[in-house]
PDB file of N, CA, C and O in Angstrom:
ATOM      1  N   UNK A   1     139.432  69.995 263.601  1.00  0.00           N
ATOM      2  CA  UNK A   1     138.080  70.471 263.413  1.00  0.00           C
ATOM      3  C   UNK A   1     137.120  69.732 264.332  1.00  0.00           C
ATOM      4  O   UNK A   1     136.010  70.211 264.563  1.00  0.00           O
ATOM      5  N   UNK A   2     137.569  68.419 264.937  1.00  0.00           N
ATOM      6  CA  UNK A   2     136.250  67.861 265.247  1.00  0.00           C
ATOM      7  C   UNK A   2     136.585  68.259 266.814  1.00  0.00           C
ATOM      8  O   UNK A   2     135.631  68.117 267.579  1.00  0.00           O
ATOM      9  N   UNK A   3     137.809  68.737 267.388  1.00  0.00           N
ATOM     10  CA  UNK A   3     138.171  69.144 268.410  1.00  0.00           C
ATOM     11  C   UNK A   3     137.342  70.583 268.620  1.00  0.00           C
ATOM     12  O   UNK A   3     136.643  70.870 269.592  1.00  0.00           O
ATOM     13  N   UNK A   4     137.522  71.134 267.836  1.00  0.00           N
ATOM     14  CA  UNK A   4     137.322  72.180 268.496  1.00  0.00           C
ATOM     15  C   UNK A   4     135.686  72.575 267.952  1.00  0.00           C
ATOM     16  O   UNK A   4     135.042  73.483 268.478  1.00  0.00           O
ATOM     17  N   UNK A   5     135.238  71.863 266.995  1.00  0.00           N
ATOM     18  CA  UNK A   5     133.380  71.650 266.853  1.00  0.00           C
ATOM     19  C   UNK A   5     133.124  71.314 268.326  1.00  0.00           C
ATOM     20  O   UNK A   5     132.130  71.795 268.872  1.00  0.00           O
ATOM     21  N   UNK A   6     133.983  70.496 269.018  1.00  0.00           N
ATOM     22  CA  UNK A   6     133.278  69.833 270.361  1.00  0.00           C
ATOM     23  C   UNK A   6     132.173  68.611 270.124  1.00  0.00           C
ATOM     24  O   UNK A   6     131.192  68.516 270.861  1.00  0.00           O
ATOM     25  N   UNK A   7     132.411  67.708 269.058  1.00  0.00           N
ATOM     26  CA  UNK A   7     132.000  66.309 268.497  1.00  0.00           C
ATOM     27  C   UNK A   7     132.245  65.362 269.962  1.00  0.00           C
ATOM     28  O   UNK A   7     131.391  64.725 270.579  1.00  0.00           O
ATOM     29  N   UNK A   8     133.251  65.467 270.174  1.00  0.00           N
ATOM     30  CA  UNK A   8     133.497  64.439 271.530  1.00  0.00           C
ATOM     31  C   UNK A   8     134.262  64.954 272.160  1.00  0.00           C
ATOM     32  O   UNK A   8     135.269  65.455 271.658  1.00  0.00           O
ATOM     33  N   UNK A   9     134.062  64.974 273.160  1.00  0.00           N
ATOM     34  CA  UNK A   9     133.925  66.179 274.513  1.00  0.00           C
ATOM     35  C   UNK A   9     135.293  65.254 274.885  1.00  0.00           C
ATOM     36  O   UNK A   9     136.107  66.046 275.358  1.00  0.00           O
ATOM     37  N   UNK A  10     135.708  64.269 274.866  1.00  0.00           N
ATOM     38  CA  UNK A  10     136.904  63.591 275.438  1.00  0.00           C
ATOM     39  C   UNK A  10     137.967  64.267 275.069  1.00  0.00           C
ATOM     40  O   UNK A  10     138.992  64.386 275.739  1.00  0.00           O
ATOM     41  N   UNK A  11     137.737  64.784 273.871  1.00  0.00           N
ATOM     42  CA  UNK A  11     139.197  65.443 272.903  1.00  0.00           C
ATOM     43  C   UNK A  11     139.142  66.509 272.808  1.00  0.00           C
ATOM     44  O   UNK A  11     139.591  67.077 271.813  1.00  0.00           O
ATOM     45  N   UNK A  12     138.642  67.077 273.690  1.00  0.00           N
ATOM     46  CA  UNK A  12     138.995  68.511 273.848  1.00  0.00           C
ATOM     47  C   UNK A  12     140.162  69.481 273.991  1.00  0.00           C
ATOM     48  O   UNK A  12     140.417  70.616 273.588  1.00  0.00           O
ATOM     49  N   UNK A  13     140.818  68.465 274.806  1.00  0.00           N
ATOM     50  CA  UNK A  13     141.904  68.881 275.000  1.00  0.00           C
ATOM     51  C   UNK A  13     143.000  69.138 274.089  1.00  0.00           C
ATOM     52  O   UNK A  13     143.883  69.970 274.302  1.00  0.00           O
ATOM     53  N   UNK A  14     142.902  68.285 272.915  1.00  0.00           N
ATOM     54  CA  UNK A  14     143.945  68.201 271.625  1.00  0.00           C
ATOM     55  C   UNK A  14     143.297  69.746 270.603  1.00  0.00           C
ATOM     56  O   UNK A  14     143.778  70.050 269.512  1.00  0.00           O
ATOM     57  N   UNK A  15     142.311  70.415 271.194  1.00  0.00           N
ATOM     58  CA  UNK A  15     142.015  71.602 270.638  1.00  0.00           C
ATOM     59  C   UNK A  15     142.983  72.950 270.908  1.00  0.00           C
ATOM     60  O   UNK A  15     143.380  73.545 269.906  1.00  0.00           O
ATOM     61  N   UNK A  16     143.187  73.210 271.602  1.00  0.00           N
ATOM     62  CA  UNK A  16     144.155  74.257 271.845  1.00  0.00           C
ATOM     63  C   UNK A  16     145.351  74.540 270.990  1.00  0.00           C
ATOM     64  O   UNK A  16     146.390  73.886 270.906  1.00  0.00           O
ATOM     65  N   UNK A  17     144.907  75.953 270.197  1.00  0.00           N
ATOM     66  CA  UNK A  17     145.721  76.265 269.375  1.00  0.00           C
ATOM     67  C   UNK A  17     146.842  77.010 269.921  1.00  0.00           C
ATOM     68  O   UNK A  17     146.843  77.306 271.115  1.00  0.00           O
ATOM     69  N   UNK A  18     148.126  77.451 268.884  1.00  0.00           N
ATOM     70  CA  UNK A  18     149.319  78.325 269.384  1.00  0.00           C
ATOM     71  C   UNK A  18     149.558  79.071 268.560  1.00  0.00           C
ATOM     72  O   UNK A  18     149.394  78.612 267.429  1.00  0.00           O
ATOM     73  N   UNK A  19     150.050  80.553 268.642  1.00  0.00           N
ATOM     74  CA  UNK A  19     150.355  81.261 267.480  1.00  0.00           C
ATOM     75  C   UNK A  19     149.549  81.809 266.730  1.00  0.00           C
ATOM     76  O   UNK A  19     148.368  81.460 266.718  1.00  0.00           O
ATOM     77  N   UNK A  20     150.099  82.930 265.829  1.00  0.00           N
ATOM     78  CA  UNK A  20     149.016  83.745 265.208  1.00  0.00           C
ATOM     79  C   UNK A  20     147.937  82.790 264.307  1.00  0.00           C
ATOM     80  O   UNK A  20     146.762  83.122 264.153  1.00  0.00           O
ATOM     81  N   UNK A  21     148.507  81.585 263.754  1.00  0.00           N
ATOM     82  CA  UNK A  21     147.799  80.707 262.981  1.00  0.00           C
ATOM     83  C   UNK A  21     146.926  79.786 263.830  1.00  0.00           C
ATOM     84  O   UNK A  21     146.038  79.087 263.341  1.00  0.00           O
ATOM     85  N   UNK A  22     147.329  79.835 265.569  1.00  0.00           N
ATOM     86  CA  UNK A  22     146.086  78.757 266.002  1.00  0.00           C
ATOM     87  C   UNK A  22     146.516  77.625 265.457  1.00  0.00           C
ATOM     88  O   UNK A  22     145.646  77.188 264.704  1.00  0.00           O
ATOM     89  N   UNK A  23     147.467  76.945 265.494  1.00  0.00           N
ATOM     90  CA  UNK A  23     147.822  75.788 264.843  1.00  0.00           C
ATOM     91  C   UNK A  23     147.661  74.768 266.584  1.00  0.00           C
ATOM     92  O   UNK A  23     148.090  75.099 267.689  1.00  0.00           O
ATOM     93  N   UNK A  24     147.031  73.743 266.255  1.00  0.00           N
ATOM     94  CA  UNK A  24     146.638  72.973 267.387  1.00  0.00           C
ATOM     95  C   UNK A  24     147.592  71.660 267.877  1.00  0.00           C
ATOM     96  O   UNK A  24     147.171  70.512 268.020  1.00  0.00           O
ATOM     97  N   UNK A  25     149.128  72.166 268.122  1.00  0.00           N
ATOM     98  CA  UNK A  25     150.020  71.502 268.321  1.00  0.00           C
ATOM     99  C   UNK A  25     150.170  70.203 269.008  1.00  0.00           C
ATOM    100  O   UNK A  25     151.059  69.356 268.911  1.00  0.00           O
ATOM    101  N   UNK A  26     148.583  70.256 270.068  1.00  0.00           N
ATOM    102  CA  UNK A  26     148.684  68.991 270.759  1.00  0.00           C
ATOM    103  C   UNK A  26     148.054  67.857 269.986  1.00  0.00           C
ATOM    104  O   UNK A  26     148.279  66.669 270.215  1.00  0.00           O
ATOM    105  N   UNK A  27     147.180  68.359 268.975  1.00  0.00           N
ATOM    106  CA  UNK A  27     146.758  67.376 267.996  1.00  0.00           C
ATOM    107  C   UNK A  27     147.939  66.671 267.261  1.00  0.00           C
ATOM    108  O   UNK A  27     148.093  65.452 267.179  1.00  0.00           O
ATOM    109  N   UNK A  28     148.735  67.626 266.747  1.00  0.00           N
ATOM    110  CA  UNK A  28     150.001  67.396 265.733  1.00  0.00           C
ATOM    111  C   UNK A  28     150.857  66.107 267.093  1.00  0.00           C
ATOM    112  O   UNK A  28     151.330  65.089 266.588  1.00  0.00           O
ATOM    113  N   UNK A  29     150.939  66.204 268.124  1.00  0.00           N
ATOM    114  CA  UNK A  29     151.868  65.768 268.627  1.00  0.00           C
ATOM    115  C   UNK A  29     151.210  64.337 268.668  1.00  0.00           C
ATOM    116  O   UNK A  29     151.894  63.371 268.329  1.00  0.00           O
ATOM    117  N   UNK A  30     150.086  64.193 269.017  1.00  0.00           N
ATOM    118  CA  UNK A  30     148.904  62.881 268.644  1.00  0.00           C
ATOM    119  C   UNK A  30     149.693  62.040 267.942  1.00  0.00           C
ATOM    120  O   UNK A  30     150.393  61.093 268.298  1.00  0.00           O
ATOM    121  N   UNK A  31     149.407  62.681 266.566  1.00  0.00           N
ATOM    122  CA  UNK A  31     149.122  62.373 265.269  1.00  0.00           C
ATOM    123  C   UNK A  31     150.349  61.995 264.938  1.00  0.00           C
ATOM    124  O   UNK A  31     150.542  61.149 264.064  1.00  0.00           O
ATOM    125  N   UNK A  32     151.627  62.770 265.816  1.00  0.00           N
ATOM    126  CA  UNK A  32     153.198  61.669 265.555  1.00  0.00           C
ATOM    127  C   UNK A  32     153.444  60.594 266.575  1.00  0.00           C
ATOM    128  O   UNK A  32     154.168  59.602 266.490  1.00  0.00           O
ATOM    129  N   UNK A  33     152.789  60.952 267.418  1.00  0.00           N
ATOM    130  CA  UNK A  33     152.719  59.808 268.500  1.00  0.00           C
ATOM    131  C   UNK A  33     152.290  58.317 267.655  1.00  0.00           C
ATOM    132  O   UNK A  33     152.778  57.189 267.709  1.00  0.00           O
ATOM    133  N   UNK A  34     151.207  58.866 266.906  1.00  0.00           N
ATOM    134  CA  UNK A  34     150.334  57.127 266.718  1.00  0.00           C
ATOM    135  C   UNK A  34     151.281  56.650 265.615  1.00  0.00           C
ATOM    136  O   UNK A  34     151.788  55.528 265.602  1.00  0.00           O
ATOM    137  N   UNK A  35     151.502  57.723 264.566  1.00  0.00           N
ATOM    138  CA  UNK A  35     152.291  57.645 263.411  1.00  0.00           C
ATOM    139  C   UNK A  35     153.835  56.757 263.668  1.00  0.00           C
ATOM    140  O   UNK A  35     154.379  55.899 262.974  1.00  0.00           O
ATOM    141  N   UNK A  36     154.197  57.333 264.856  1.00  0.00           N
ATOM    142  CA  UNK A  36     156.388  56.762 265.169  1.00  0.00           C
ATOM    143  C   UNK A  36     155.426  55.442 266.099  1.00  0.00           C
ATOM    144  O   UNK A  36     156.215  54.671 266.646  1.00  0.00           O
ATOM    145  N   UNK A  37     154.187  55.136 266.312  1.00  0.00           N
ATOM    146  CA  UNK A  37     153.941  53.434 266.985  1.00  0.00           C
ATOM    147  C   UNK A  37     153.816  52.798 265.844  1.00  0.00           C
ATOM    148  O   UNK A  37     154.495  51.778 265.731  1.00  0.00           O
ATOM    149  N   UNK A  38     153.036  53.153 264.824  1.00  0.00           N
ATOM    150  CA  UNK A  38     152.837  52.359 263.989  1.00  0.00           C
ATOM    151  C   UNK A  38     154.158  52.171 263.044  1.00  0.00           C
ATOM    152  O   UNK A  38     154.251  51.097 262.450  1.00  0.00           O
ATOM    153  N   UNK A  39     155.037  53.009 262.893  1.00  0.00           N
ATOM    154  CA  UNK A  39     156.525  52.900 261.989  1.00  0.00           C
ATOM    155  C   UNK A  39     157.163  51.711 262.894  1.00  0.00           C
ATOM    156  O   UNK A  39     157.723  50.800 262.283  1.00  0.00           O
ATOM    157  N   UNK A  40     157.109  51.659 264.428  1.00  0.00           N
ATOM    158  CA  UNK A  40     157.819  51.022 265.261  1.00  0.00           C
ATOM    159  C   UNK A  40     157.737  49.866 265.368  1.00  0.00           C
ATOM    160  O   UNK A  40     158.624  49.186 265.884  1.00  0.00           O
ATOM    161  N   UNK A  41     156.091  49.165 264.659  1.00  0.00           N
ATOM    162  CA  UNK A  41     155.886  48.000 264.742  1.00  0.00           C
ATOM    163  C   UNK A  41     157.242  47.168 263.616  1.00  0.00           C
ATOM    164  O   UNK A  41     157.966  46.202 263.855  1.00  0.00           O
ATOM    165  N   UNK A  42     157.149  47.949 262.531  1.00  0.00           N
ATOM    166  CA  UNK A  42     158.563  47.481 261.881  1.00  0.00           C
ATOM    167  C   UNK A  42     157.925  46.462 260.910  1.00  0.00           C
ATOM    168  O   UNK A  42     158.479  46.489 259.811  1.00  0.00           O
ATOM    169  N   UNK A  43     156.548  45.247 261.045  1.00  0.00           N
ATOM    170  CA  UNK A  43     156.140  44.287 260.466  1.00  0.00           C
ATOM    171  C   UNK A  43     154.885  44.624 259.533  1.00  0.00           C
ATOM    172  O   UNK A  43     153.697  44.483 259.820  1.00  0.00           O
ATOM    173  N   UNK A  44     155.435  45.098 258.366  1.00  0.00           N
ATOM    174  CA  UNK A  44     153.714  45.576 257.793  1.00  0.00           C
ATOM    175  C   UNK A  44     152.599  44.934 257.469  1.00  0.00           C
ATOM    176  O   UNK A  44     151.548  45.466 257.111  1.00  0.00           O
ATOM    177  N   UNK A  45     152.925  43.167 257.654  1.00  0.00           N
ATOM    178  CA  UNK A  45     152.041  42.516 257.372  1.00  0.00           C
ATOM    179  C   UNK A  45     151.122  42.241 258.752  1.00  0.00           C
ATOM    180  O   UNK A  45     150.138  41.506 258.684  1.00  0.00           O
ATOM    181  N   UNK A  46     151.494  42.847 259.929  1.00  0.00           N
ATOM    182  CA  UNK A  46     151.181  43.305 261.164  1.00  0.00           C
ATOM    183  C   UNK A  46     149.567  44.274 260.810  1.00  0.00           C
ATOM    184  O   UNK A  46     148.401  44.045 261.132  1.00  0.00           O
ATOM    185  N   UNK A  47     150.234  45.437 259.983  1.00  0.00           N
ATOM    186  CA  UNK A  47     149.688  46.972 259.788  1.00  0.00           C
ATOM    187  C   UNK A  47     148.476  46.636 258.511  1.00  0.00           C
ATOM    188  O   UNK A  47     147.383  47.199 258.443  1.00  0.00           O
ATOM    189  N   UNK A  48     148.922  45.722 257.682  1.00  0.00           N
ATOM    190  CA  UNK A  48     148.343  45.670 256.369  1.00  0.00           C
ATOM    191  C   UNK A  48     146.853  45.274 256.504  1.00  0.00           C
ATOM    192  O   UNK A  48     146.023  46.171 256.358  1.00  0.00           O
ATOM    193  N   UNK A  49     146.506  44.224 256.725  1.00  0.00           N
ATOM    194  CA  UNK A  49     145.131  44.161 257.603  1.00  0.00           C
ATOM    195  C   UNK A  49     143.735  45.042 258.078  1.00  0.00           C
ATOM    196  O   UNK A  49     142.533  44.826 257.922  1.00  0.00           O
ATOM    197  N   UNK A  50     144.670  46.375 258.876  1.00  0.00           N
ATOM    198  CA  UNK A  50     143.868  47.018 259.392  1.00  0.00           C
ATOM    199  C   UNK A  50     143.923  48.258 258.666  1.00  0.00           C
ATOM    200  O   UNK A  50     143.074  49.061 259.054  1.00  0.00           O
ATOM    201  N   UNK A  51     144.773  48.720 257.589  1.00  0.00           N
ATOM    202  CA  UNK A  51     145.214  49.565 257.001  1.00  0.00           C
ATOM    203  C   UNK A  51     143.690  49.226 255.409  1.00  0.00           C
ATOM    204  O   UNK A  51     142.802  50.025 255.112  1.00  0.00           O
ATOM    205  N   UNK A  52     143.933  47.889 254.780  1.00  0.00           N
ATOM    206  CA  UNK A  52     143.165  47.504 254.192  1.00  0.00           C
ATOM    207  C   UNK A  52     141.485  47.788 254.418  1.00  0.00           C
ATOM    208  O   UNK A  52     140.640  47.864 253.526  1.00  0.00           O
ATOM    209  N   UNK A  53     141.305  47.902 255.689  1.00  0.00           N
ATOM    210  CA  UNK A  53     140.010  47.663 256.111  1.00  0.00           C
ATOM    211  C   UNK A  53     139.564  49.112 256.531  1.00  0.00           C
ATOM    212  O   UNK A  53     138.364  49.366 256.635  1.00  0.00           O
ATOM    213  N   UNK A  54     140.564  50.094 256.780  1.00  0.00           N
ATOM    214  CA  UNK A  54     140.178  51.717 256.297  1.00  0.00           C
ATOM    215  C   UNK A  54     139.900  51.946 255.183  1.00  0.00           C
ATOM    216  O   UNK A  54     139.098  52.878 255.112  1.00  0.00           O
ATOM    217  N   UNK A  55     140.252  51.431 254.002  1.00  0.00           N
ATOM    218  CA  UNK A  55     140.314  51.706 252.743  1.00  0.00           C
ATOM    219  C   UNK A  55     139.288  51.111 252.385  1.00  0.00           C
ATOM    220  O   UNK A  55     138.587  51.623 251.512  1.00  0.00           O
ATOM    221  N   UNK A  56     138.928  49.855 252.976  1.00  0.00           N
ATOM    222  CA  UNK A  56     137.427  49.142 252.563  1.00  0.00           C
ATOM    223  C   UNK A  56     136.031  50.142 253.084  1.00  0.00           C
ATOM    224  O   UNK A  56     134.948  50.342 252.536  1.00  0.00           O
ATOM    225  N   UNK A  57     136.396  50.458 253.903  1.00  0.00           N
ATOM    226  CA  UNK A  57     135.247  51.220 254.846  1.00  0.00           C
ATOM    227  C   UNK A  57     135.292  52.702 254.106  1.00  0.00           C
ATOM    228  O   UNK A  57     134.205  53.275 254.186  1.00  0.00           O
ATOM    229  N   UNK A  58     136.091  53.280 253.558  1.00  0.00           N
ATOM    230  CA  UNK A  58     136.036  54.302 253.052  1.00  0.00           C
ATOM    231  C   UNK A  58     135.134  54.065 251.409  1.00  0.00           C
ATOM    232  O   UNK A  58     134.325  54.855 250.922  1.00  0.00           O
ATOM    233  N   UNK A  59     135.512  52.974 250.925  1.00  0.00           N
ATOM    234  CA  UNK A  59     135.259  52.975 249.698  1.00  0.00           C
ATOM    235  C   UNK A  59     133.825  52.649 249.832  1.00  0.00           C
ATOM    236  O   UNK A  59     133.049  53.217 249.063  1.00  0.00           O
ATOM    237  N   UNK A  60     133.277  51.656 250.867  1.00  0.00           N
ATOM    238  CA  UNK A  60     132.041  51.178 251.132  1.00  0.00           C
ATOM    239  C   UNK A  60     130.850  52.474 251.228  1.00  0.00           C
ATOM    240  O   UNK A  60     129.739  52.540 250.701  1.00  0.00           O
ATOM    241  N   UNK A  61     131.455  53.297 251.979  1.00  0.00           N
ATOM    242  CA  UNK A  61     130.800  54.624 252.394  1.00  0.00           C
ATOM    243  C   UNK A  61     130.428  55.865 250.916  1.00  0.00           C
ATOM    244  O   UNK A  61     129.417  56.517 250.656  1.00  0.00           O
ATOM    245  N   UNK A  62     131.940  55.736 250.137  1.00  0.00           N
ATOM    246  CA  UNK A  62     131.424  56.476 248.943  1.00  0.00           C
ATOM    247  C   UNK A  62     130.379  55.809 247.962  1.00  0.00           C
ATOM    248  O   UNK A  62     129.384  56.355 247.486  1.00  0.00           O
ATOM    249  N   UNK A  63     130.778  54.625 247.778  1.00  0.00           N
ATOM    250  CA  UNK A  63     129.464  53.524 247.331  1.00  0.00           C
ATOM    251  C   UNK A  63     127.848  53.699 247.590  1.00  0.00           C
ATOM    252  O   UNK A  63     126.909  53.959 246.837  1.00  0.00           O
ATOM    253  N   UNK A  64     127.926  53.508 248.610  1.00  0.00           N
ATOM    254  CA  UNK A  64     126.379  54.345 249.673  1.00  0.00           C
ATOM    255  C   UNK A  64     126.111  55.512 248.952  1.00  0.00           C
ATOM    256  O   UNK A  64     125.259  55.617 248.069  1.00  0.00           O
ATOM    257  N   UNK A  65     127.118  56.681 249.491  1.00  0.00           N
ATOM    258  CA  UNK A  65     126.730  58.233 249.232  1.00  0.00           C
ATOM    259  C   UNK A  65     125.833  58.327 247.642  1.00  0.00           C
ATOM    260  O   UNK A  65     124.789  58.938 247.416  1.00  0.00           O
ATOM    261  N   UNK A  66     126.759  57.401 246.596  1.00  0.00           N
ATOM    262  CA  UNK A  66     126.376  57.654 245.140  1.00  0.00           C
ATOM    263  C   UNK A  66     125.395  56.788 245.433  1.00  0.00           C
ATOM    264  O   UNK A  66     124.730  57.818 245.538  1.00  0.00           O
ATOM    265  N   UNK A  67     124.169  55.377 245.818  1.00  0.00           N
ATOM    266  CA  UNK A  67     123.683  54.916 245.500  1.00  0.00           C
ATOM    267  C   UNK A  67     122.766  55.737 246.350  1.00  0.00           C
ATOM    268  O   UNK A  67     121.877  56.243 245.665  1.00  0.00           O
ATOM    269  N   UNK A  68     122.712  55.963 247.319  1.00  0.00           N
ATOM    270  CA  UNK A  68     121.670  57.077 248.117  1.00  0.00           C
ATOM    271  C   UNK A  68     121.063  58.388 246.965  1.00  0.00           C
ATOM    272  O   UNK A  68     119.895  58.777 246.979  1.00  0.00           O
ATOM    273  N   UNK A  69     122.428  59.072 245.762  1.00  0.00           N
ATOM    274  CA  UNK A  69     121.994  60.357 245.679  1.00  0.00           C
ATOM    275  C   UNK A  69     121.303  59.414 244.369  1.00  0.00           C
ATOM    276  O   UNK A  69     120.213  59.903 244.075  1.00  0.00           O
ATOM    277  N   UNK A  70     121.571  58.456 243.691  1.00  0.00           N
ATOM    278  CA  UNK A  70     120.928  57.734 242.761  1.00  0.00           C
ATOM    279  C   UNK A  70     119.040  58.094 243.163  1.00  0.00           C
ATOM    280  O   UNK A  70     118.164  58.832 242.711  1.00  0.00           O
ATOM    281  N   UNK A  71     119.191  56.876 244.462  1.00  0.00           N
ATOM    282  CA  UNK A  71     117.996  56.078 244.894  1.00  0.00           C
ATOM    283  C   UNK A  71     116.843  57.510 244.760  1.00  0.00           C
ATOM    284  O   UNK A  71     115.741  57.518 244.211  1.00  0.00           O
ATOM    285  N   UNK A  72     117.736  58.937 245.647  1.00  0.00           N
ATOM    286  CA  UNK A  72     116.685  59.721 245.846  1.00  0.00           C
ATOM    287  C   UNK A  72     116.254  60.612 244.946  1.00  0.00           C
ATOM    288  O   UNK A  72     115.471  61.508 245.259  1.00  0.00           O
ATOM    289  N   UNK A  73     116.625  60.486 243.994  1.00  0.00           N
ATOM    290  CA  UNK A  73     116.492  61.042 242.774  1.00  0.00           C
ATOM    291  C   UNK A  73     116.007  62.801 242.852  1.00  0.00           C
ATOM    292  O   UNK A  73     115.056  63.522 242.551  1.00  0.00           O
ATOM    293  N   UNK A  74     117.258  62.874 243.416  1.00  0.00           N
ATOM    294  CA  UNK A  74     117.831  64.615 243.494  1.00  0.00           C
ATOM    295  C   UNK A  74     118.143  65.399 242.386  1.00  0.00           C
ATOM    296  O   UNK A  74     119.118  64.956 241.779  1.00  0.00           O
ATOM    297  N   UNK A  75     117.544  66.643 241.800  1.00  0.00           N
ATOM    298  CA  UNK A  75     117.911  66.918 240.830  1.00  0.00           C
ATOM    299  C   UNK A  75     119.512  67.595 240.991  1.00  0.00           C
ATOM    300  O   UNK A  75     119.781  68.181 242.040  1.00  0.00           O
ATOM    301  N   UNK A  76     120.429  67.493 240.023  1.00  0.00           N
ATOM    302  CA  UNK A  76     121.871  67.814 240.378  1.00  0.00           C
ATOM    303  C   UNK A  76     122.800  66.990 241.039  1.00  0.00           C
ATOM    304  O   UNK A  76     123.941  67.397 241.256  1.00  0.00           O
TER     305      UNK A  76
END
């Protein structure tokens, strides 16, 4: 989606779909690329770290969203 919105013009290229479904194969091939580096490292206490700190940043962000819809006192 953010490929083919055109969000960052660098990744354009991973937009190109195939098939009646438009399935965007060069993304998929990415996405096993980074996936079989990171299996390859083999050391998860390597991975754990930075894996942790997605999960922090995600949780930090839903935190925000609810104290934002708090603060602005939106009805609904």
């Amino acid at each position: 989606a953010v490929c083919e919105d055109k969000l960052i013009p660098s990744i354009n290229y991973f937009a190109k779909g195939y098939g009646a479904g438009n399935d965007p194969r060069r993304a998929y091939a990415l996405c096993y690329a980074i996936t079989i580096a990171i299996v390859m490292i083999g050391n998860l206490n390597v991975i754990a770290p930075i894996i942790s700190n997605f999960y922090l940043c995600a949780y930090a962000l839903v935190n925000y969203a609810c104290f934002d819809a708090i603060f602005s006192q939106t009805p609904g």
